[in-house]
DSSP file (Angstrom, degrees, kcal/mol; ACC not computed):
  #  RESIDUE AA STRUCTURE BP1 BP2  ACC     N-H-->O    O-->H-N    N-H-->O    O-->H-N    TCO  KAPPA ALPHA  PHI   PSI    X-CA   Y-CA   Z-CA
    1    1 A X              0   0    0      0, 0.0     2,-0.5     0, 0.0     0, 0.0   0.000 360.0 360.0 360.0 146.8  142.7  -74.2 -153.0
    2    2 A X    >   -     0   0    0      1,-0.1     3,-1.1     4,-0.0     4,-0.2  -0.838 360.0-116.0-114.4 162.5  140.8  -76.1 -150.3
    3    3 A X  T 3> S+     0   0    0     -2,-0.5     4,-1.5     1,-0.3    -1,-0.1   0.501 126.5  43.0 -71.8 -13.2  138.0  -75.0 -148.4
    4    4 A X  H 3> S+     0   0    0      2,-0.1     4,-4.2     3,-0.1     5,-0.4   0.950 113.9  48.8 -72.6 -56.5  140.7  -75.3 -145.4
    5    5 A X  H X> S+     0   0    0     -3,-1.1     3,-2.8     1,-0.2     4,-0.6   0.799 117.3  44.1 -13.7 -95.2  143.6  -73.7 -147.5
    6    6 A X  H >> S+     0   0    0      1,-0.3     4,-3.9    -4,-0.2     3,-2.2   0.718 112.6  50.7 -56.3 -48.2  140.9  -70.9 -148.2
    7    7 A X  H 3X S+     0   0    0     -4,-1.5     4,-3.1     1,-0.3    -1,-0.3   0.956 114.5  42.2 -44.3 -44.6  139.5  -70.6 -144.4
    8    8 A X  H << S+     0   0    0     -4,-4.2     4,-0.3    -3,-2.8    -1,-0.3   0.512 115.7  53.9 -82.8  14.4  143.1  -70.2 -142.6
    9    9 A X  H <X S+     0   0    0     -3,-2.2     4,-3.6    -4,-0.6     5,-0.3   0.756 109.8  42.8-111.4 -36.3  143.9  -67.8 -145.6
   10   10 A X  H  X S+     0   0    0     -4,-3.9     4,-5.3     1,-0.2    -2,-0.2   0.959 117.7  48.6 -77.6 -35.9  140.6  -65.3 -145.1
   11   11 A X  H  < S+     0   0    0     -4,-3.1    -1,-0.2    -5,-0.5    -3,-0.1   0.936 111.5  47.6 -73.9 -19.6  141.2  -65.3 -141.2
   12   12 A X  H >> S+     0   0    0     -4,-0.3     3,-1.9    -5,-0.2     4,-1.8   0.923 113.6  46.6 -70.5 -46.8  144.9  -64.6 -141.6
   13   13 A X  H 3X S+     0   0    0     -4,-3.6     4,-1.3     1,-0.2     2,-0.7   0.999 112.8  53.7 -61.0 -40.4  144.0  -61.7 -144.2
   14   14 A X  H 3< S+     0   0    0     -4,-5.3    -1,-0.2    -5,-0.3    -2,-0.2   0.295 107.8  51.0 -82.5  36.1  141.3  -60.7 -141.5
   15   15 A X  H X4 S+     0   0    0     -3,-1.9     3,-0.7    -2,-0.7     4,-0.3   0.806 109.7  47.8 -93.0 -87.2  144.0  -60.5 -138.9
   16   16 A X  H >< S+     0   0    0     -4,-1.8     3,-0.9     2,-0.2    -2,-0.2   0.611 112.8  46.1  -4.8 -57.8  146.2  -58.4 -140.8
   17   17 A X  T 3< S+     0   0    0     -4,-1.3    -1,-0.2     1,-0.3    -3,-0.1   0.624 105.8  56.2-118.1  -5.5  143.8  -56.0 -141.8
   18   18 A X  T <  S-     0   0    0     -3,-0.7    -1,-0.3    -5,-0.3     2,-0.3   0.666 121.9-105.8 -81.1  -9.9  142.2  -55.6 -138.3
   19   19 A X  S X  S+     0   0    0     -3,-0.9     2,-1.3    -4,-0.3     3,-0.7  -0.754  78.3 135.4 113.8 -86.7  146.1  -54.7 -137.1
   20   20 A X  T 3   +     0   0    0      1,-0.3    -4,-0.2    -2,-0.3    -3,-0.1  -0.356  64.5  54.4  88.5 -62.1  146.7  -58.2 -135.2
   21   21 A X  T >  S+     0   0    0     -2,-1.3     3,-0.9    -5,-0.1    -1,-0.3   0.451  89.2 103.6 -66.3 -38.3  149.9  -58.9 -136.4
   22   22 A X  T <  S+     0   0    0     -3,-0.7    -2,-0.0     1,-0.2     0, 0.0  -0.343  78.3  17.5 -59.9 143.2  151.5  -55.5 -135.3
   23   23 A X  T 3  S+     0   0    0      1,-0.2     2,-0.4    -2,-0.1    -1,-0.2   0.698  83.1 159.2  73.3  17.6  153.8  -54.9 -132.3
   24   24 A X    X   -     0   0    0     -3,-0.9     3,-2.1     1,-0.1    -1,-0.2  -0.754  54.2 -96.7 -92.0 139.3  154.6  -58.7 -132.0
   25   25 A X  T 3  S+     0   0    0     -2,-0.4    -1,-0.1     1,-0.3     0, 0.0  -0.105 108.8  24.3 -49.4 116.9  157.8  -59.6 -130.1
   26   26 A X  T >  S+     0   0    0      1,-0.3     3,-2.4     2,-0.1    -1,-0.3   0.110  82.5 161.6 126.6 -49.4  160.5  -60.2 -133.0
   27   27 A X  T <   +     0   0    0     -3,-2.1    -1,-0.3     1,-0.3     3,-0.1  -0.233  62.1   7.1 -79.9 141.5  159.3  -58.3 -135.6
   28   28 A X  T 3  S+     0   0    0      1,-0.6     2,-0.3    -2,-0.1    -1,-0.3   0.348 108.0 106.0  96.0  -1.3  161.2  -57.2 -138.5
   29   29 A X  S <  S-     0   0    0     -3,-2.4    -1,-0.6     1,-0.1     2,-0.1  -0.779  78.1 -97.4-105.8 163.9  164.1  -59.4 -137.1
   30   30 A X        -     0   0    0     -2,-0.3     2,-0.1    -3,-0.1    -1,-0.1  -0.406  33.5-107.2 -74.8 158.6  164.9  -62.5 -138.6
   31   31 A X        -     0   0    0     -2,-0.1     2,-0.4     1,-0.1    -1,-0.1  -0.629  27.4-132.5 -89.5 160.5  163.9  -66.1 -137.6
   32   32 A X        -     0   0    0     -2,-0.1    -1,-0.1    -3,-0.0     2,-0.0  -0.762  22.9-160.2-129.9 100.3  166.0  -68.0 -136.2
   33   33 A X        -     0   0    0     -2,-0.4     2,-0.4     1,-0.1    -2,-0.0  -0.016  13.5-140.7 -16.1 104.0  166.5  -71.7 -137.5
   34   34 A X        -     0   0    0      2,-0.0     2,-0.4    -2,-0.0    -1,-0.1  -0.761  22.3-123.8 -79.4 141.8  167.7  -74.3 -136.2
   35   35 A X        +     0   0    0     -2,-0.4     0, 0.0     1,-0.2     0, 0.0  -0.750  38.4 159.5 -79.0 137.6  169.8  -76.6 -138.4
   36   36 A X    >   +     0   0    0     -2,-0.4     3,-1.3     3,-0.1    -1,-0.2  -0.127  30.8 125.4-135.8  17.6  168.4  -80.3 -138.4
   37   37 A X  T 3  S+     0   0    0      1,-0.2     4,-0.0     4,-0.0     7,-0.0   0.723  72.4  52.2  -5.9 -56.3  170.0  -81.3 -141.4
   38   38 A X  T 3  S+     0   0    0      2,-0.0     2,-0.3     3,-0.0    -1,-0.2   0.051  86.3  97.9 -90.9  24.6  171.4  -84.1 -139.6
   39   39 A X  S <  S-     0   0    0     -3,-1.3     5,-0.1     1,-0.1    -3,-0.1  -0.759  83.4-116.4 -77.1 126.7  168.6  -85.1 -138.5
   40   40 A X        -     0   0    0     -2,-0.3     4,-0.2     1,-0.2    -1,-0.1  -0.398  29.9-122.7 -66.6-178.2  166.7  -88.1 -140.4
   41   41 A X  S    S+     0   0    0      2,-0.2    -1,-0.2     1,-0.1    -3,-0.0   0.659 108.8  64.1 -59.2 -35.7  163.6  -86.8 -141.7
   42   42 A X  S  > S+     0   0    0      1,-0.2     4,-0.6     3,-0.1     3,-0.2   0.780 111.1  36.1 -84.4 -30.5  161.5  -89.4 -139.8
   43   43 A X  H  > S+     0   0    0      1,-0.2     4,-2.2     2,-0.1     2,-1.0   0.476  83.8 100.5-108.2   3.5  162.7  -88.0 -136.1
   44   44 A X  H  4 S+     0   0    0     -4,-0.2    -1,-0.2     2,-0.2    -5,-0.1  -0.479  86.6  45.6 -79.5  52.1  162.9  -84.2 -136.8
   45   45 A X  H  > S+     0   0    0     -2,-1.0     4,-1.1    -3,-0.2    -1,-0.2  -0.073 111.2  47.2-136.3 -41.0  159.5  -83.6 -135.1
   46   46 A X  H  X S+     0   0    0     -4,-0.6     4,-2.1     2,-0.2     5,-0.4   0.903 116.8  49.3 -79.3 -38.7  160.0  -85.8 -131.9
   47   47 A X  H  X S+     0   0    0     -4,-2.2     4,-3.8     1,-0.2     5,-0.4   0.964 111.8  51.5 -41.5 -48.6  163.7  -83.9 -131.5
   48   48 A X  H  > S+     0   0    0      1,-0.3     4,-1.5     2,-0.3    -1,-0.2   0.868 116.3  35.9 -58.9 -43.9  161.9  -80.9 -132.0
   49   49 A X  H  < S+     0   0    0     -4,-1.1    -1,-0.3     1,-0.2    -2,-0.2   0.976 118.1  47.9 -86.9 -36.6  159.6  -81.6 -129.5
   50   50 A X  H >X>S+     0   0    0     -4,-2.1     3,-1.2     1,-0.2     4,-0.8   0.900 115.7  47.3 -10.5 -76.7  161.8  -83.3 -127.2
   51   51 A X  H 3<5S+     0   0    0     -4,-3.8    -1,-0.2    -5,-0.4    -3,-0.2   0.775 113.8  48.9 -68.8 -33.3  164.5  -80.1 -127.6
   52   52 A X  T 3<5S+     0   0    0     -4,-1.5    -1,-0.3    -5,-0.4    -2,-0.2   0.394 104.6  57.8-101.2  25.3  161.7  -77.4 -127.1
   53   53 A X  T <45S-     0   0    0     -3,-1.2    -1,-0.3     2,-0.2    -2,-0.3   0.569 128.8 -98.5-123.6 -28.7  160.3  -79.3 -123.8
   54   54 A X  T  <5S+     0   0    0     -4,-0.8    -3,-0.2     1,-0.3    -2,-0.1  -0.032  79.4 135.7 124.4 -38.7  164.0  -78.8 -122.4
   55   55 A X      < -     0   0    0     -5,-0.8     2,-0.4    -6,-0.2    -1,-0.3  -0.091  32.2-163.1 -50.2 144.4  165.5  -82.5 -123.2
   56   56 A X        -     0   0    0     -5,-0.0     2,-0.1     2,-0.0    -1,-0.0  -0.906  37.5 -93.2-117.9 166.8  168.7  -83.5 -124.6
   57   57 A X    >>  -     0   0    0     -2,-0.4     4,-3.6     1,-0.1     3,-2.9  -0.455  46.5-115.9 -55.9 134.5  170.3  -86.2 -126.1
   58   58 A X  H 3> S+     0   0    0      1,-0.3     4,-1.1     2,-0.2     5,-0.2   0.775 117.6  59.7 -56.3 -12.4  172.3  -88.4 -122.7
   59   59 A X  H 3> S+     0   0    0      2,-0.2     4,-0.8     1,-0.2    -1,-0.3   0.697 108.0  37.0 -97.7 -15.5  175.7  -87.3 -124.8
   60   60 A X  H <> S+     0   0    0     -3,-2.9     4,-1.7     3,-0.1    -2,-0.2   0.701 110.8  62.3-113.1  -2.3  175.1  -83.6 -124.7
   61   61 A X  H  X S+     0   0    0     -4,-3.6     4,-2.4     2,-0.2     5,-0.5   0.950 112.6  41.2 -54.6 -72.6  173.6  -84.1 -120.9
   62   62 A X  H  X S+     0   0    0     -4,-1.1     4,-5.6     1,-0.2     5,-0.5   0.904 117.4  45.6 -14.1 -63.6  177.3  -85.4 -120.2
   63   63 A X  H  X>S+     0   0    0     -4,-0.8     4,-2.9     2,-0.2     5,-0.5   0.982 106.7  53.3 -73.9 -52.2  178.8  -83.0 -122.0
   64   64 A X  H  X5S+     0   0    0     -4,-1.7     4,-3.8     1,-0.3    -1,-0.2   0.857 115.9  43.4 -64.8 -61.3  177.0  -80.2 -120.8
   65   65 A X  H  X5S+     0   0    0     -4,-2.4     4,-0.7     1,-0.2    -1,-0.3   0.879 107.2  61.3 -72.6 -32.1  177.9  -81.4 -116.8
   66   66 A X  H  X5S+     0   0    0     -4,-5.6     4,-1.0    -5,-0.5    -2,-0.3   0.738 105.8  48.6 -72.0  -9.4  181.7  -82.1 -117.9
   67   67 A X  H  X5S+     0   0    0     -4,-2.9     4,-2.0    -5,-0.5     5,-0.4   0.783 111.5  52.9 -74.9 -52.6  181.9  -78.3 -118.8
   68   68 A X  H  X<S+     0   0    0     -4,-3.8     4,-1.0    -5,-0.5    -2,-0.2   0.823 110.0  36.8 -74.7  10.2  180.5  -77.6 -115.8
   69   69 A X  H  X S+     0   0    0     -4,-0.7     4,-2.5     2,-0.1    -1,-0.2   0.692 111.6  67.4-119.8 -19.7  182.7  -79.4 -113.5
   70   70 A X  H  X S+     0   0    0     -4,-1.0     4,-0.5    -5,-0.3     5,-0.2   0.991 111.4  44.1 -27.0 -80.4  185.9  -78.1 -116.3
   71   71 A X  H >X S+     0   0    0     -4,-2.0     3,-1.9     1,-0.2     4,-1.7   0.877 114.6  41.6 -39.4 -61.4  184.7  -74.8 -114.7
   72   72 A X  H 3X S+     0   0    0     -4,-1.0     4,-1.3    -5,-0.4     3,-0.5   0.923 113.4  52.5 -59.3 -46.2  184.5  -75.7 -111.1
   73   73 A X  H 3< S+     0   0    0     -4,-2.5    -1,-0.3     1,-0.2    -2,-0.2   0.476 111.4  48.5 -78.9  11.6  187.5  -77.6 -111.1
   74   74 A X  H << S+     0   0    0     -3,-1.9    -2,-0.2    -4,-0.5    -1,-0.2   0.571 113.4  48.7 -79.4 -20.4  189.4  -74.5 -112.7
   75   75 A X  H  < S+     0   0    0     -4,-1.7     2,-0.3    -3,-0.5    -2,-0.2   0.630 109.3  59.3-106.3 -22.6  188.0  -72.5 -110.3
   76   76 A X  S  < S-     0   0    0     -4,-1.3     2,-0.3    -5,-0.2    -4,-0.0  -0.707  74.2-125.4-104.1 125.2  188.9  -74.8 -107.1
   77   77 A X    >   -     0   0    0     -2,-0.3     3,-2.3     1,-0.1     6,-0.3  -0.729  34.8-104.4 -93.9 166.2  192.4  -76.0 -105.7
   78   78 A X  T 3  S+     0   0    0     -2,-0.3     6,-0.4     1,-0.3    -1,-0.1   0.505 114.9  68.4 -73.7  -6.3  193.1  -79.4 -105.1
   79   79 A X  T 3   +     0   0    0      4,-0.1    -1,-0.3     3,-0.0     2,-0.1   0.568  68.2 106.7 -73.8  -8.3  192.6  -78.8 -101.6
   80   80 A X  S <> S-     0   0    0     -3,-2.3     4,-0.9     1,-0.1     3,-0.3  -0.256  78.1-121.4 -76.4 147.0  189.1  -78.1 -101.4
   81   81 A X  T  4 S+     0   0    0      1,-0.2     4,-0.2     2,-0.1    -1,-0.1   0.707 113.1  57.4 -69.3 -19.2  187.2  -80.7  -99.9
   82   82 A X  T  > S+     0   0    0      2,-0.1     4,-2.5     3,-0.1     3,-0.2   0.654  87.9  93.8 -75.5 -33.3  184.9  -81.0 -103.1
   83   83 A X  H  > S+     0   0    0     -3,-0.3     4,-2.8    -6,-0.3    -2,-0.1   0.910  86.9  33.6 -22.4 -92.4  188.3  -81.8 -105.4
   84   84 A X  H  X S+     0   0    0     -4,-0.9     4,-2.1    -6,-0.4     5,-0.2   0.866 114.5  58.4 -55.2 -30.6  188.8  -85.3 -105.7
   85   85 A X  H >>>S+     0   0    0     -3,-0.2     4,-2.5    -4,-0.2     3,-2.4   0.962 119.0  41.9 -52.9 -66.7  184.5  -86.2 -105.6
   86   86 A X  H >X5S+     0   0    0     -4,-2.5     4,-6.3     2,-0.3     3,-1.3   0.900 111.3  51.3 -50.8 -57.7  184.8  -83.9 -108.7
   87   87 A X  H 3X5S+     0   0    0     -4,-2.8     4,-0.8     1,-0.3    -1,-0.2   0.664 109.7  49.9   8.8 -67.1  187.8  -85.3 -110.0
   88   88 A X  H <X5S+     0   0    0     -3,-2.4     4,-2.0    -4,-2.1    -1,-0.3   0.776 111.3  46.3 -87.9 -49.6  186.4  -88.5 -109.9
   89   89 A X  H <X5S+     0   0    0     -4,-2.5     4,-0.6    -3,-1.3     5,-0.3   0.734 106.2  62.0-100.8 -33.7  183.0  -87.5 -111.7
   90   90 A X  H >X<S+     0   0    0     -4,-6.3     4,-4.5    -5,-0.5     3,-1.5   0.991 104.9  46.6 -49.4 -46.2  185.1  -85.5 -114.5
   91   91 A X  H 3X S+     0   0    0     -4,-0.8     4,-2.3    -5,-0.3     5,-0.2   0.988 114.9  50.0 -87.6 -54.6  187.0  -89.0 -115.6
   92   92 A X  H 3< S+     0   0    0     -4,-2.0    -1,-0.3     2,-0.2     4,-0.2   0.639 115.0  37.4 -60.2   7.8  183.7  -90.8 -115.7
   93   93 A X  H XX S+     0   0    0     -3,-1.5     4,-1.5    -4,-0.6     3,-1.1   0.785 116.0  54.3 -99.7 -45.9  181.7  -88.3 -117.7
   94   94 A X  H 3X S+     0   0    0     -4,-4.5     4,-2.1    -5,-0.3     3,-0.4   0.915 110.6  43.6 -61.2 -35.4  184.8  -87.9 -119.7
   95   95 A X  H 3X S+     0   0    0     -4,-2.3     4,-0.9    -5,-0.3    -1,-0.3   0.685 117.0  58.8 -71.5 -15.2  185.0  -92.3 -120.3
   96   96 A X  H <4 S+     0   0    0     -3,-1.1     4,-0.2    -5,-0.2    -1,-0.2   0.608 105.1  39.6 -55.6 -38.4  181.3  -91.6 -120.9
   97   97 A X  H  X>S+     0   0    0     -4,-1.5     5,-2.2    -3,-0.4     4,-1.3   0.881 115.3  54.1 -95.1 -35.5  181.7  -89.3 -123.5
   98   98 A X  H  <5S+     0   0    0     -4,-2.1     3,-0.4    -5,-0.3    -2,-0.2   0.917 108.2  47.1 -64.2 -53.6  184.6  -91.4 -125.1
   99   99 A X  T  <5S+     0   0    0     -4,-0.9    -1,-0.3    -5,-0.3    -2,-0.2   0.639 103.0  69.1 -71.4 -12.1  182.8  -94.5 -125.3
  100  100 A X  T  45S-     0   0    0     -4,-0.2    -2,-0.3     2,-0.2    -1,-0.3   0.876 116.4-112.1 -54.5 -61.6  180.2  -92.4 -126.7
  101  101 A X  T  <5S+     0   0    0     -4,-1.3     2,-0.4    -3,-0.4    -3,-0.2   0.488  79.6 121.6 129.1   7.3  182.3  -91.7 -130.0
  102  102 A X      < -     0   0    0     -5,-2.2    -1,-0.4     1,-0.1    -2,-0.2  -0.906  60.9-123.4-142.5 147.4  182.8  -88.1 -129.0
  103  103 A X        -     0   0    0     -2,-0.4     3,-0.1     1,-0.1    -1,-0.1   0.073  11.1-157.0 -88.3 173.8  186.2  -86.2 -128.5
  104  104 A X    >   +     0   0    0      1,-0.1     3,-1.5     2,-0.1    -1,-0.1   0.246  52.0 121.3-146.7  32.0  186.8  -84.6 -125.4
  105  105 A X  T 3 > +     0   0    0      1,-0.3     6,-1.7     2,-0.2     5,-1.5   0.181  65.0  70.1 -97.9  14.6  189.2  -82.2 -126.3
  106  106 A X  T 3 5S+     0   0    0      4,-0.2    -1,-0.3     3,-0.2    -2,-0.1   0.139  77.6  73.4-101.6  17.6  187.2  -79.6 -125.2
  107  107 A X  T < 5S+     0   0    0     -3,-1.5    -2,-0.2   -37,-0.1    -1,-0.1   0.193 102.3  38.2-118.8 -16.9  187.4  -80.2 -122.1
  108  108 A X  T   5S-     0   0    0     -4,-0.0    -2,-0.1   -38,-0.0    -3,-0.1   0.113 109.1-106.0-146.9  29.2  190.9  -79.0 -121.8
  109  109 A X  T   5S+     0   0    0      1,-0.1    -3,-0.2     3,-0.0    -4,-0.1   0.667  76.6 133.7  20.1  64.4  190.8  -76.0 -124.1
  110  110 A X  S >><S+     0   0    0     -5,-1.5     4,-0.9     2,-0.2     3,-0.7   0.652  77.4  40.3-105.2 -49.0  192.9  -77.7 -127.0
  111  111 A X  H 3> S+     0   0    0     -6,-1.7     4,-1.1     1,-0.3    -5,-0.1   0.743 114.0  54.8 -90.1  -8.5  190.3  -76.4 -129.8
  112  112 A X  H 3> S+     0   0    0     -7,-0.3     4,-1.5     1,-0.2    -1,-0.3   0.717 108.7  40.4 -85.1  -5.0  190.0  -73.5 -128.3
  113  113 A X  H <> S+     0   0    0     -3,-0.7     4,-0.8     2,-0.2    -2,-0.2   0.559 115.8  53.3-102.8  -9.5  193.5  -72.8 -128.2
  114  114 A X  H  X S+     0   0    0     -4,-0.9     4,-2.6     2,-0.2    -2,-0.2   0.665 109.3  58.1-102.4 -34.0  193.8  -74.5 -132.3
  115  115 A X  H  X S+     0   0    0     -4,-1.1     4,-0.5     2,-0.2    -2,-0.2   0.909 105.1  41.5 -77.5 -52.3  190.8  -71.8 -132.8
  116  116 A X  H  < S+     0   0    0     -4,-1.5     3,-0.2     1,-0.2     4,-0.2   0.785 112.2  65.8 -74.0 -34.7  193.1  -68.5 -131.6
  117  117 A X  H >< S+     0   0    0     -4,-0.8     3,-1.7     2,-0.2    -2,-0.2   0.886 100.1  41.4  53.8-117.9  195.6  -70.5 -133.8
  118  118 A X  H 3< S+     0   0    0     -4,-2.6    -1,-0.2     1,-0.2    -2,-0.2   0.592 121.2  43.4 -35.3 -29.6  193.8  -70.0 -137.3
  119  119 A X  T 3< S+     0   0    0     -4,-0.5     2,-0.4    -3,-0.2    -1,-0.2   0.517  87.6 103.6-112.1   5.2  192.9  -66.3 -136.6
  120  120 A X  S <  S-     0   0    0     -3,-1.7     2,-0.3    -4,-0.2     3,-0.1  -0.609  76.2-127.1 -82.2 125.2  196.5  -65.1 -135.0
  121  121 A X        -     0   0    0     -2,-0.4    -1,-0.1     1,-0.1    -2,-0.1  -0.697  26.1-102.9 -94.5 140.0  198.0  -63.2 -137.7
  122  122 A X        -     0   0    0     -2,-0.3     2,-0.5     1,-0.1    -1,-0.1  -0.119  28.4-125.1 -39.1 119.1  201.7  -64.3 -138.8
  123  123 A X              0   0    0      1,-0.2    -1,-0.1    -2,-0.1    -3,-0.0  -0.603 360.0 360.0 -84.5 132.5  204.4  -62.5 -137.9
  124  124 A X              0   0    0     -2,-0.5    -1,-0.2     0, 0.0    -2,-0.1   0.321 360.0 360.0 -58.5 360.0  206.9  -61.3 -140.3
């Protein structure tokens, strides 16, 4: 081992064996991963830093405000004074998203409705 190896390994046992380690937020549950598979190799550290700092990628900023104005314009009639602004800012996020590469078919609860679909058992 080397003499760093061996240093972070004696303070960790003398962590441990002063009690250190006990009662920590977590424990005895599992961690929980994030997939970065699709990630390259070379950029899984700035995502990571990037992701735990609060950023996204501009396509799941988009997406992330065309759910929320899905909601608000479910929630709203077409009379409300807010309607059409929103309207208007749904069909560009949504040509945003499109020109992106990225489906938008969640947006109008088509996969969620393909989802209940797959798990409805058949009728006889």
């Amino acid at each position: 081992m080397w003499l760093l190896d061996e240093w972070a390994e004696r303070h960790i046992r003398d962590a441990q064996d002063s009690g250190e380690f006990e009662n920590l937020s977590g424990q005895g549950k599992p961690l929980e991963l994030d997939d970065d598979s699709a990630v390259p190799a070379e950029l899984r550290s700035g995502f990571r830093l990037l992701k735990n700092a609060g950023y996204l990628p501009p396509e799941l900023e988009i997406r992330k405000e065309a759910l929320t104005i899905a909601a608000l314009l479910q929630e709203i009639n077409s009379e409300h004074p807010d309607y059409v602004a929103l309207s208007k800012r749904m069909a560009l996020l949504e040509y945003r998203l499109q020109q992106a590469g990225m489906s938008t078919d969640f947006l109008y609860g088509e996969y969620h409705q393909m989802i209940n679909g797959k798990f409805r058992p058949e009728e006889c």
